[in-house]
N, C-alpha and C positions, 0 to 999 in steps of 0.2 A: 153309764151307771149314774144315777139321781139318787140323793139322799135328801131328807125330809126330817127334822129332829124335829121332836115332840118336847115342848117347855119341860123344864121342870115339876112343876104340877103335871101335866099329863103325862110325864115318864113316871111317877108316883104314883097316879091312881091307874093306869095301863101294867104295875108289875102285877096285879091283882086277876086280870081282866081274865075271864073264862073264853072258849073255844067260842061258844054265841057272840059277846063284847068282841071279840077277834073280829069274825064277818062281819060285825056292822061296821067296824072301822072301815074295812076295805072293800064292803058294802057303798057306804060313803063316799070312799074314794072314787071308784068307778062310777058314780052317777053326777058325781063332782067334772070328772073328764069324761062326761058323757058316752060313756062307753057300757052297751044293751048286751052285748055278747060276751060273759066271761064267767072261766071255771077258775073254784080254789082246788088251790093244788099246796104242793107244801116245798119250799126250796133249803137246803142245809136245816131241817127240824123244823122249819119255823112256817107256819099259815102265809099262805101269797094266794094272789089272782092271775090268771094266765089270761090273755087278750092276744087277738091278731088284730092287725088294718093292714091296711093301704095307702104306701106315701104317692102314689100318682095315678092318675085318672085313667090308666090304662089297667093299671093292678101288677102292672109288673114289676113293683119294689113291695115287697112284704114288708112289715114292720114286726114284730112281736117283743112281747114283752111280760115279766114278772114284776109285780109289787110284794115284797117281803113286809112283813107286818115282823114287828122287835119291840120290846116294852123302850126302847131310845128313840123309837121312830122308824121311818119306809122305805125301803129302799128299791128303786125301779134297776132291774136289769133288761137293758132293750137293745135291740138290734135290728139295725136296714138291711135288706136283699140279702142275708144271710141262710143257706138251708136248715131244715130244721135239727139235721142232724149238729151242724156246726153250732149252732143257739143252744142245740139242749148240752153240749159239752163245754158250753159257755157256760149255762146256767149251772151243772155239774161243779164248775170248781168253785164256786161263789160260797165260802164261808165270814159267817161274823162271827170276830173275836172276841173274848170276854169282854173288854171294855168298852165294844159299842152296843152290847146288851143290855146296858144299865143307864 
């Protein structure tokens, strides 16, 4: 898990942001890490982008991953060679609590 906090000015002007200002953040995000292939999807309420790769030149280490969008800032839930059953019950228990929503 990665976390990403957003200054105080942009946790201010992000408690505002509509479902569009949402995508373009995490919009941004993914073209920032170069990443062409990803869907939003939504993890514990909140706007995420879903992505796979490839940690090795054979393909046989998956990677995948969530970027949670929160008006505090991002948080990535990622996971190596895991199947996808075992990742989506990963990403299943992933709650924020009230104090890092703010």
């Amino acid at each position: 898990m990665s976390v990403t906090k957003f200054t105080r000015k942009q946790v201010e002007d992000s408690k505002g942001f509509n479902d569009a200002q949402k995508r373009k953040v995490l919009t941004n995000v993914a073209r920032l890490l170069q990443i062409d292939k990803y869907s939003f999807t939504t993890v514990d309420g909140h706007m995420a982008i879903s992505y796979t790769g490839h940690d090795s030149e054979d393909s046989s280490v998956i990677m995948r991953r969530e970027v949670v969008y929160s008006s505090a800032g991002l948080y990535g839930l990622e996971s190596f060679g895991t199947s996808s059953s075992e990742y989506k019950q990963f990403v299943d228990t992933f709650r924020l609590s009230e104090d890092t929503q703010e």
